[in-house]
C-alpha positions as CSV (number, residue, x, y, z in Angstrom):
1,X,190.8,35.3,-68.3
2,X,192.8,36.0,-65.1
3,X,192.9,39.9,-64.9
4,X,196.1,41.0,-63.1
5,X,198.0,44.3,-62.6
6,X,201.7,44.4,-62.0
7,X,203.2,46.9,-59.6
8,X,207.0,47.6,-59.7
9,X,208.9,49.0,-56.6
10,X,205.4,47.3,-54.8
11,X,207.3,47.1,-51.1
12,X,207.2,50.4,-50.3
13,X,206.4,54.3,-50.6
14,X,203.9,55.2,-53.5
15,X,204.4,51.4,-54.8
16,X,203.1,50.2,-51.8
17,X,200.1,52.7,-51.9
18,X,199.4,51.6,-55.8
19,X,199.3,47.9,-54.8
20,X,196.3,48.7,-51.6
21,X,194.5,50.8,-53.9
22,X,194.4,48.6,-57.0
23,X,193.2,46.1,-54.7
24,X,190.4,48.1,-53.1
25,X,189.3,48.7,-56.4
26,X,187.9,45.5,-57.4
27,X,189.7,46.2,-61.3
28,X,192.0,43.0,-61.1
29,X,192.0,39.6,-59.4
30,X,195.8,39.3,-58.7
31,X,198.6,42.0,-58.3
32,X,202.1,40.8,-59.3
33,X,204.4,42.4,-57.1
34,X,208.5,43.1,-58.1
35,X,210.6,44.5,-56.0
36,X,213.8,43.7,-54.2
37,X,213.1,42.9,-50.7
38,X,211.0,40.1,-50.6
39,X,210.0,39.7,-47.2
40,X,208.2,43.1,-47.6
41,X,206.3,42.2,-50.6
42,X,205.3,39.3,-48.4
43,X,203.6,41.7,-45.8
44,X,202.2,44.1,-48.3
45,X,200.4,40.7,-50.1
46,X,199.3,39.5,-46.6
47,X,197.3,43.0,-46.6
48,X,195.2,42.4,-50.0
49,X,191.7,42.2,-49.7
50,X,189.8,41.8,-53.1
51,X,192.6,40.2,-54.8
52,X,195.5,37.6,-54.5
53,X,198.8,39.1,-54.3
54,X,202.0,37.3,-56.5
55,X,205.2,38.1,-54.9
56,X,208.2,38.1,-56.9
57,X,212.0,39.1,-55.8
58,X,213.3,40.6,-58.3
59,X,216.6,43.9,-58.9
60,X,215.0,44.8,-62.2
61,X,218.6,45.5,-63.4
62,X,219.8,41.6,-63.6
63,X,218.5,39.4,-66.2
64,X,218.6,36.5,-64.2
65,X,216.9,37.9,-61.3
66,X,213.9,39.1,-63.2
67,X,213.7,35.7,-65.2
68,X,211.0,33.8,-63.3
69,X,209.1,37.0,-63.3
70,X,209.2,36.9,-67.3
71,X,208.7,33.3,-67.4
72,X,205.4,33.3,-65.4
73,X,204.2,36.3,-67.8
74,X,204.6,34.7,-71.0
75,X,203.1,31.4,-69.7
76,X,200.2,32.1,-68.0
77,X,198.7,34.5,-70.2
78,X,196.9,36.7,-68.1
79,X,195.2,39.6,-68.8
80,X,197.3,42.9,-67.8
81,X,195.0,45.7,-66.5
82,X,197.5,47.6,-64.8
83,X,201.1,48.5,-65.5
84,X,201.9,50.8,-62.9
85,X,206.1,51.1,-63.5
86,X,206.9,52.9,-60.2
87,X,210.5,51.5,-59.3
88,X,213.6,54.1,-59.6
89,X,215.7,55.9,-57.3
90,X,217.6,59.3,-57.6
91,X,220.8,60.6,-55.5
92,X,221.2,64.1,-54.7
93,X,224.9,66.0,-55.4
94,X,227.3,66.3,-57.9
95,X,227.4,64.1,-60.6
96,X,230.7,63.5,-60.3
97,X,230.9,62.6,-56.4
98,X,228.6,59.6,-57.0
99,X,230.4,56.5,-57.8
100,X,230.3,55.2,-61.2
101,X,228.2,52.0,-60.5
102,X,225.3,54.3,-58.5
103,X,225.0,56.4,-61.9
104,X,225.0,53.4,-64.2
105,X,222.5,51.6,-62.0
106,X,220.3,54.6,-61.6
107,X,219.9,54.6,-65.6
108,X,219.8,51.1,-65.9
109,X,216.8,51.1,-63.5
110,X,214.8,54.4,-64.1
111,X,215.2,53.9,-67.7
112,X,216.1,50.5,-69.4
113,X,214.2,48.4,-66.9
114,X,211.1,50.6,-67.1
115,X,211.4,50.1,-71.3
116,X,211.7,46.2,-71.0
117,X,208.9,45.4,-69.1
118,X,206.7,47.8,-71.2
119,X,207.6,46.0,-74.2
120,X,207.5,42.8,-72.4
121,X,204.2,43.4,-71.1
122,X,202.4,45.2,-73.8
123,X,201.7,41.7,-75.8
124,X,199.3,41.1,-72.2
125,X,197.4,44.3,-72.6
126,X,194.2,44.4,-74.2
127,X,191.8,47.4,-74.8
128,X,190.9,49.5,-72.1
129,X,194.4,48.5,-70.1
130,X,196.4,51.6,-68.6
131,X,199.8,51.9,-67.9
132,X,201.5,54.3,-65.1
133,X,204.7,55.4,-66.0
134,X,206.5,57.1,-62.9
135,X,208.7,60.1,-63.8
136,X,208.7,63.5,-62.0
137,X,208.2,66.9,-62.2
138,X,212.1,66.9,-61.7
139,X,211.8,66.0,-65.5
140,X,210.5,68.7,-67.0
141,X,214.0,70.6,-66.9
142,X,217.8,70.0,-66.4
143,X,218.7,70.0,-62.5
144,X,222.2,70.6,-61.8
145,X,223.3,68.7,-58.8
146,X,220.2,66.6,-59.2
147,X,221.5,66.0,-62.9
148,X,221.3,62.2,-63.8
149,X,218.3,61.3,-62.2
150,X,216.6,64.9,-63.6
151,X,217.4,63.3,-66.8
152,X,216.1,59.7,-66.5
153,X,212.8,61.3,-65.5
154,X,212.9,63.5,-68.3
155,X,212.9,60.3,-71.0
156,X,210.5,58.3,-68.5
157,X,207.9,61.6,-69.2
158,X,208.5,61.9,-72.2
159,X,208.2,58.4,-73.9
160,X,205.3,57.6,-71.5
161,X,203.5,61.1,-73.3
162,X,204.5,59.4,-76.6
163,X,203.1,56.0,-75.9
164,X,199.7,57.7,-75.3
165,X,199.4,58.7,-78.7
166,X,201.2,55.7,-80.1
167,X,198.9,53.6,-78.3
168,X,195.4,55.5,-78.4
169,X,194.0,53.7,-81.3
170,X,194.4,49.6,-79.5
171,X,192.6,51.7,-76.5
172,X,196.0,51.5,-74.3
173,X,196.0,54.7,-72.2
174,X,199.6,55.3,-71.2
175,X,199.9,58.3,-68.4
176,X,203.2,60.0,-67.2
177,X,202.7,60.6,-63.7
178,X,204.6,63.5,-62.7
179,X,204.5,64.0,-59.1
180,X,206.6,66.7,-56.5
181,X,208.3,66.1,-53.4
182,X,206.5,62.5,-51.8
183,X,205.9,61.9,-48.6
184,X,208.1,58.4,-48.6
185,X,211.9,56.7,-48.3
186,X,213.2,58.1,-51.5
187,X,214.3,60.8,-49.9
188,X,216.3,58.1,-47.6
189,X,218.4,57.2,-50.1
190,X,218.7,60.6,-52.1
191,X,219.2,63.5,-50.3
192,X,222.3,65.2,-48.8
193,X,222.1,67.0,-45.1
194,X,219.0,69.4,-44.9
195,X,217.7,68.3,-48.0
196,X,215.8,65.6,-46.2
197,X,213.7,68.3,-44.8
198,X,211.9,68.2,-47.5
199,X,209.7,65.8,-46.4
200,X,208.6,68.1,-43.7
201,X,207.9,70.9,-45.5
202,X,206.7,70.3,-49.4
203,X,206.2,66.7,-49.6
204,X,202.8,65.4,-50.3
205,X,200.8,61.9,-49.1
206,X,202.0,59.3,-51.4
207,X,197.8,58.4,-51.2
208,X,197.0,61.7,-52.9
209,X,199.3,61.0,-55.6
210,X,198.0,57.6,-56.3
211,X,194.5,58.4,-56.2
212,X,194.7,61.0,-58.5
213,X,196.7,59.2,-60.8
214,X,194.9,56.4,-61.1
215,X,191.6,58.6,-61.4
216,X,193.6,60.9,-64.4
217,X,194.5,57.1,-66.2
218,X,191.0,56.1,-65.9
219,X,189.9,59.3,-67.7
220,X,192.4,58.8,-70.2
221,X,195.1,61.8,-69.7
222,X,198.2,61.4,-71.0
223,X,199.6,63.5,-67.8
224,X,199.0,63.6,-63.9
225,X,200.2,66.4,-62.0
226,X,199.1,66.4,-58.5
227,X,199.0,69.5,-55.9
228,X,198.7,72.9,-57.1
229,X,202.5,74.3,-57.2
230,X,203.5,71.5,-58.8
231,X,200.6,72.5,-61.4
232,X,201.9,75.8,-61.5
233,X,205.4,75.2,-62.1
234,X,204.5,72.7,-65.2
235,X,202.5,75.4,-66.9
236,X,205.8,77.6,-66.5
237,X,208.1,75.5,-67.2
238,X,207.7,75.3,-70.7
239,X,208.1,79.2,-70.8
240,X,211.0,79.5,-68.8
241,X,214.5,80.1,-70.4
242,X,216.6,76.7,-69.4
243,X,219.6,78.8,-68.5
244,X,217.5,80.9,-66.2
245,X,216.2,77.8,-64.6
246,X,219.2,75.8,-64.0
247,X,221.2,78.2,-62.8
248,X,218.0,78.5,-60.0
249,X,218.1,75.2,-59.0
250,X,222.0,75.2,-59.1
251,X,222.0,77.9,-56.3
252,X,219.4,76.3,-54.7
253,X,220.3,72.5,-54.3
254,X,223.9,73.7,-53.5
255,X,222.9,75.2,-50.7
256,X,221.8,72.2,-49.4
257,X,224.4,69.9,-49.9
């Protein structure tokens, strides 16, 4: 049995970094690869070392794109040893000021395409497979002027958590990984004016993030938090009045938009 693992959003930022590490760890002879720009995938497969990369060009939000992709799962059978659903994207603001199609795209993405391909996978995974579901620490409490993309994170975190226990007893080990700030090009297409700073003062290596996450699935957490802040804030959050919050983050992000 072929042993794959299948990396969404594989062409760049932490994607990228989940593909080379999956690879140096000798867990998998192929890593599928979806993301949009193909010719990327191309070089990030032209890196592997330990395993044979599988490109495909996919916008997980168009049937007919991710087709093939599908196709070549349900036919060759392989055995899935990594699900690492990594691809989203998030826009700064007010809700309002983004265009319609941006917000339906961003939940059609962070959340309906990320809920397909777990159920469309899960038939491949045996015991002792782990799947990575992306969210945020942005998820653990309403954002305003982050709002939509607070929210998509919130459900990725939360059904992730839910899968863990839904899944413990076939030995599926689900993990939300709940990262901060990340050193990569989400900010790019997110932020407004100094929020793009950012990435010079509070976000992490996208390495650090992987590697710990993959380290926290191996052990079979249902959560990976990386950096200590971060840490600190999810232990608070919980206990923190949502009002109190929000209207934080309101003043915050408004100030930098």
């Amino acid at each position: 049995m072929v042993r794959i693992a299948i990396v969404t959003g594989a062409s760049v930022g932490l994607g990228k970094e989940y593909v080379h590490q999956l690879d140096q760890s000798g867990e998998v002879d192929e890593i599928w690869m979806v993301a949009r720009r193909g010719e990327l995938l191309d070089t990030v497969a032209a890196g592997l070392v330990r395993s044979k990369g599988r490109v495909f060009a996919a916008d997980l939000t168009r049937a007919e794109s991710t087709k093939p992709f599908y196709e070549a799962l349900d036919r060759e059978k392989h055995d899935v040893v990594w699900l690492v659903n990594n691809a989203g994207f998030g826009k700064a603001g007010a809700f309002d000021r983004s265009p319609v199609q941006v917000n339906l795209s961003m939940v059609d993405l962070n959340i309906r395409a990320m809920v397909e391909l777990t159920q469309r996978v899960l038939p491949h995974c045996r015991r002792g497979c782990h799947i990575l579901q992306v969210g945020s620490s942005a998820g653990w409490k309403p954002m305003p002027n982050f709002a939509l993309y607070a929210a998509t994170k919130s459900f990725v975190n939360s059904f992730a958590i839910a899968l863990h226990y839904e899944l413990a007893d076939r030995g599926i080990t689900v993990t939300a990984v709940c990262p901060g700030p990340v050193a990569t090009d989400f900010f790019d297409v997110s932020s407004e004016g100094s929020d793009k700073a950012l990435r010079q003062t509070r976000a992490v290596d996208p390495a650090k993030v992987v590697a710990i996450s993959l380290q926290d699935a191996r052990a079979g957490r249902a959560e990976s938090v990386y950096g200590l802040s971060v840490k600190l804030y999810g232990w608070m959050a919980p206990l923190l009045p949502t009002r109190l919050t929000a209207m934080v983050v309101k003043r915050m992000r408004k100030g930098k938009s």
